[in-house]
N, C-alpha and C positions, 0 to 999 in steps of 0.2 A: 421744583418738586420732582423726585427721581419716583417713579416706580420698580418695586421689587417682586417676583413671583411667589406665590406664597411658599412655604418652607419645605410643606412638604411634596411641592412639586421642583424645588431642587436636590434633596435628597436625592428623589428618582431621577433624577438625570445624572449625579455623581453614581448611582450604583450601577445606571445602563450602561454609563462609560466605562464604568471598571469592568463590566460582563463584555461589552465589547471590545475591549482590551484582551481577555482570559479567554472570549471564544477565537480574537484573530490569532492568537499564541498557540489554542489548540490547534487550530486549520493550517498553523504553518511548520508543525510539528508532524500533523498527518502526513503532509504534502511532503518532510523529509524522508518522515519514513518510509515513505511508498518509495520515492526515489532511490535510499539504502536498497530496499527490498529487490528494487528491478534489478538493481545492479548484481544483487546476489545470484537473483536470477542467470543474468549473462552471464559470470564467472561459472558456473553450476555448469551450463549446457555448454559452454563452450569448452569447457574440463573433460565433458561428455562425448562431443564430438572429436575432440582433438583424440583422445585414449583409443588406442587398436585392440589393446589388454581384455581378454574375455573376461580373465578372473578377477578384474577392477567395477567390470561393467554394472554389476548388481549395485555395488556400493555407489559409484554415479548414478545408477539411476534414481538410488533410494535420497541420495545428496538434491537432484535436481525437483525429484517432485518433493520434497521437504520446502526445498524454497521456492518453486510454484506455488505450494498448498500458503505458506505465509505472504507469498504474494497477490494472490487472488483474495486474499482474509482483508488483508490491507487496501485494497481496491475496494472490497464492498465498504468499509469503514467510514472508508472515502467517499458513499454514496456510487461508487462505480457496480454497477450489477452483470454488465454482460463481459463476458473475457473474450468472444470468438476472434477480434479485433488484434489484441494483445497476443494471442495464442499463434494467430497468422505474422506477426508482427515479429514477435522473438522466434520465430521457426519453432514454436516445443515439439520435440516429436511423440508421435502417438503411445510410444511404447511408455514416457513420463505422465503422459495423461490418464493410461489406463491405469497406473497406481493411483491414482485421484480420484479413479471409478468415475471419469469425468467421459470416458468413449465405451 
C-alpha cells in the first residue's frame, strides 16, 4: 500500500518550487546588476581622477554621480541601506557626493 499527499498539498509545493526558482533568478539578476553598476561606478571616477581638463570636469562629475546615484538605487534594491562603507571603499570624492545632496 503506497501513500500519497493529498492533491492539493502537492500542487503547493509545484508552485513553491517554481516561486523559488523565479525568486532565485530575481536575486541573481540583482546581484548582476549591482556588480554592472559598481563597475560603472569605477570607470566613472576613475575617468574623473585620471582628466586634468577643467572644461571636461563638470561633465565627469555629472557622468560619476549619475552612476553613483544608480548605484546606491541598486544597493537599496539589494536590501543594502547604508553606503558610508562603499563611499570609503570606491574613494567617491565629496565634490560627486554633493551632487547627490548626499554632504
Amino acid at each position: 500500500m503506497s501513500l500519497r499527499p493529498p492533491s492539493h498539498l502537492a500542487d503547493a509545493s509545484a508552485a513553491e518550487a517554481a516561486f523559488d526558482a523565479l525568486g532565485h533568478e530575481i536575486l541573481a539578476e540583482k546581484a548582476a546588476a549591482l556588480g554592472r553598476a559598481g563597475q560603472r561606478v569605477e570607470e566613472t571616477l576613475a575617468r574623473l581622477s585620471d582628466n586634468a581638463d577643467e572644461e571636461m570636469r563638470p561633465r565627469l562629475l555629472k557622468e560619476a554621480a549619475t552612476a553613483v546615484h544608480a548605484y546606491f538605487i541598486q544597493r537599496e534594491l539589494c536590501g543594502l541601506r547604508r553606503h558610508e562603507a562603499v563611499i570609503r571603499e570606491y574613494g567617491i570624492p565629496k565634490a560627486v557626493l554633493v551632487r547627490l545632496g548626499a554632504m
